[in-house]
NUKOL-832918 format. One record per atom (N, C-alpha, C): x, y, z; residue in three letters. Coordinates in steps of 0.05 Angstrom, whole numbers, plus 32768, in hexadecimal, padded with zeros to 4 digits. Layout:
N
XYZALA
...
This chain:
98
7F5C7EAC7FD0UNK
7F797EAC7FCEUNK
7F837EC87FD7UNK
7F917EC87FE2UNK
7FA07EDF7FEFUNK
7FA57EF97FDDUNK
7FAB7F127FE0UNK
7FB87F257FC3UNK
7FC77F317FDAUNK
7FDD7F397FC5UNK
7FF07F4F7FCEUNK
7FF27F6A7FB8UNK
7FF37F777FCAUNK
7FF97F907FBBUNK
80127FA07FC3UNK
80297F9E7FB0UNK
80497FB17FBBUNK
80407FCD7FA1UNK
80437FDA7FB8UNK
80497FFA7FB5UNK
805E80057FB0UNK
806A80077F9EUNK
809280177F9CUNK
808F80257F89UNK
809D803E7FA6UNK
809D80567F95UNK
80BA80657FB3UNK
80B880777F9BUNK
80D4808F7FAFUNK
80CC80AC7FB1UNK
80D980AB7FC7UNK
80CE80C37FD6UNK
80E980CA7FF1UNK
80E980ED7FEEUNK
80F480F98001UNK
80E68105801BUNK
80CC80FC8014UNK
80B98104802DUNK
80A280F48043UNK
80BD80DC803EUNK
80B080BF804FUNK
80A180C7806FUNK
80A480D78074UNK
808D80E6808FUNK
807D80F88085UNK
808080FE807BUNK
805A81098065UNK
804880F38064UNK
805880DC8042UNK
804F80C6804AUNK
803D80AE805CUNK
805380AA806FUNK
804B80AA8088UNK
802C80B08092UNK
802E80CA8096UNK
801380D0809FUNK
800180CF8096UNK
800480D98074UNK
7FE880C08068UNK
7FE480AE806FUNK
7FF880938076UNK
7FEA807F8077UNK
7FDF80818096UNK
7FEC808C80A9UNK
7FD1808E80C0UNK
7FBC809480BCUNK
7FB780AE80B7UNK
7FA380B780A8UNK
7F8C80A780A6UNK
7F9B80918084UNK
7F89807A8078UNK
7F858068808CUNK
7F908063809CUNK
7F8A805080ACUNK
7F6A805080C6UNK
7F73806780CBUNK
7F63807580D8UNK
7F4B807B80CDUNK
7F49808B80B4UNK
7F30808B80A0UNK
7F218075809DUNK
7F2E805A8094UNK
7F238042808AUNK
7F1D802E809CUNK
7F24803680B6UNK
7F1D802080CCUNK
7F08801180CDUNK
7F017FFC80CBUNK
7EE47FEA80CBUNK
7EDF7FED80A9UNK
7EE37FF2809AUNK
7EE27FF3807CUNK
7EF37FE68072UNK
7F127FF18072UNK
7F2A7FEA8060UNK
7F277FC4805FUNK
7F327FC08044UNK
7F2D7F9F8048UNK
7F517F8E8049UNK
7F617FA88044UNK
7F7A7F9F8046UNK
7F807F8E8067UNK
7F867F7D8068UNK
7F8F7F6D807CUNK
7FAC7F738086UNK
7FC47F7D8080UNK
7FD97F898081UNK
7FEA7F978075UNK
7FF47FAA8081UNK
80057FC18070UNK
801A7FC48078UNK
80337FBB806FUNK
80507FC08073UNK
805D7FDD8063UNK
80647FE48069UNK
80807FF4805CUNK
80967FF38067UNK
80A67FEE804EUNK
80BE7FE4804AUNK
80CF7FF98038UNK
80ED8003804EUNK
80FF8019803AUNK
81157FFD802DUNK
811880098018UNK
81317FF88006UNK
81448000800AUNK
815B7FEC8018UNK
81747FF68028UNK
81867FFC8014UNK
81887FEC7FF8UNK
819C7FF77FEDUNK
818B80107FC8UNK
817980237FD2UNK
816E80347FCCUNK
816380457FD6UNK
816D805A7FE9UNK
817080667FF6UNK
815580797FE6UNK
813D807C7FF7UNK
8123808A7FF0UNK
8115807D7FEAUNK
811B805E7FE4UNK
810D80487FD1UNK
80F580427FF0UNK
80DC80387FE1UNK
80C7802A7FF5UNK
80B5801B7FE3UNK
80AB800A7FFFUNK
809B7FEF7FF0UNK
80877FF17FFBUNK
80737FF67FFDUNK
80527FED800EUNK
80517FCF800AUNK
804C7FC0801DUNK
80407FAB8011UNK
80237FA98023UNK
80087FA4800FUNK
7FF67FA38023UNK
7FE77F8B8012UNK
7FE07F7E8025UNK
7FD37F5C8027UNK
7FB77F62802AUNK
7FA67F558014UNK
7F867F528018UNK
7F7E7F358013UNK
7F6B7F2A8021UNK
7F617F0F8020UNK
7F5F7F098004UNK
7F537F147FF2UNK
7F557F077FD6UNK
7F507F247FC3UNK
7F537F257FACUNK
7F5B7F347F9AUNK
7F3B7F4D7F96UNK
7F2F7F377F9EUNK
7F0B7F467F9BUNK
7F0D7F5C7FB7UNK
7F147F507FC6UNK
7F147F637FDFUNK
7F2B7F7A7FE3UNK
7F427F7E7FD3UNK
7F517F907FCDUNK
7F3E7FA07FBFUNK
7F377F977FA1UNK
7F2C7FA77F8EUNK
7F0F7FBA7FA5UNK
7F057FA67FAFUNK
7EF57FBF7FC7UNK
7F007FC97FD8UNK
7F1B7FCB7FE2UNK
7F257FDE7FE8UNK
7F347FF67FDFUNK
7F2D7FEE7FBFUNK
7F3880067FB1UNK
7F2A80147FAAUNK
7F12800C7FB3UNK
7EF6801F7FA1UNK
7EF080377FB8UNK
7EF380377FD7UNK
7EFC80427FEDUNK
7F0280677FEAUNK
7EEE806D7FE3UNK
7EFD80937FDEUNK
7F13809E7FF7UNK
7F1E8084800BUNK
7F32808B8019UNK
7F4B80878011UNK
7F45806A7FF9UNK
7F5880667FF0UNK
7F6680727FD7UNK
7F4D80787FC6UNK
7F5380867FB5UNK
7F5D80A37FBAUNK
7F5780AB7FCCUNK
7F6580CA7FDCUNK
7F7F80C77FDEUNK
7F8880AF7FECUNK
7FA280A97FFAUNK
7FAD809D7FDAUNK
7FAF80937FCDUNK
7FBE808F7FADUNK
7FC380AD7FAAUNK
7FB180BD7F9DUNK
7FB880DA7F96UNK
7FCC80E87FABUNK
7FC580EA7FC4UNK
7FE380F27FCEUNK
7FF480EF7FD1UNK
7FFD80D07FD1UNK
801280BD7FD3UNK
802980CA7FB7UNK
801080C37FA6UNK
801D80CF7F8BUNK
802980EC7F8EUNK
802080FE7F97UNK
802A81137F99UNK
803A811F7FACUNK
804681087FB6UNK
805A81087FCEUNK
807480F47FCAUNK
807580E97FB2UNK
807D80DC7FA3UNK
809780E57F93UNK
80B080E37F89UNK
80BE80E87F75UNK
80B680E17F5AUNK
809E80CF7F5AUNK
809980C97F3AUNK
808880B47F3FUNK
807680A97F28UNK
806480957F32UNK
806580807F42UNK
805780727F55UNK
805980587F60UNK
805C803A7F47UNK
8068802E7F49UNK
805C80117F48UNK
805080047F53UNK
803C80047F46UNK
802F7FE77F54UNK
802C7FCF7F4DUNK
80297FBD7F5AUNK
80317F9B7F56UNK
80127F8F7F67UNK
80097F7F7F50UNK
7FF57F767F60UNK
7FFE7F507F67UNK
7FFF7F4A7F72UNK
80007F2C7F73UNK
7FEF7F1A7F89UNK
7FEB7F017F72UNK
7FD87EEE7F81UNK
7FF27ED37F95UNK
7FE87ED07FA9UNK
7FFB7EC57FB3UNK
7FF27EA67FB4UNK
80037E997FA4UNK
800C7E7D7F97UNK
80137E6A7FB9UNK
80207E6E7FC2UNK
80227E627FDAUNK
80317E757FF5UNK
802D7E748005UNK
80307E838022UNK
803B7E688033UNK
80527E6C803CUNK
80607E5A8056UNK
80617E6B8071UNK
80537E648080UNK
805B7E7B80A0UNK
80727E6A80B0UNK
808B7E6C80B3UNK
809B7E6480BBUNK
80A87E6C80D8UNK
């Protein structure tokens, strides 16, 4: 079954940001098990952002969290941050591609 993981958190330094996730991307290439990564700004919360990143099933996230690239990239995320992230884990119930 599919997992999602949304990331929200705020931040005034969305090109810092940013380059972590090149960075991560770059680091984890042929490893990372996430299948896609969106970010998304919240139009009516001005600093507001969403990650959303998609893994084939919830087991294969959890090994991409075990990842000392990923765990690197949490710690600075956080500290680039206005205050903690949320995170949302969800199993996805049904998917329509339209």
């Amino acid at each position: 079954m599919t997992f999602i993981q949304l990331i929200e958190f705020k931040t005034s330094r969305i090109d810092e940001l940013n380059e972590l996730l090149d960075g991560w991307l770059r680091e984890t290439e042929g490893k990372r098990t996430a299948t896609s990564v969106v970010l998304t700004s919240d139009r009516d919360s001005s600093g507001t952002y969403i990650d959303i990143v998609e893994f084939p099933s919830y087991e294969e996230a959890m090994r991409n969290s075990k990842l000392p690239e990923t765990n690197r990239i949490a710690e600075q995320l956080t500290a680039l941050c206005d205050g903690p992230p949320i995170y949302r884990n969800l199993d996805v119930m049904r998917q329509e591609r339209t």
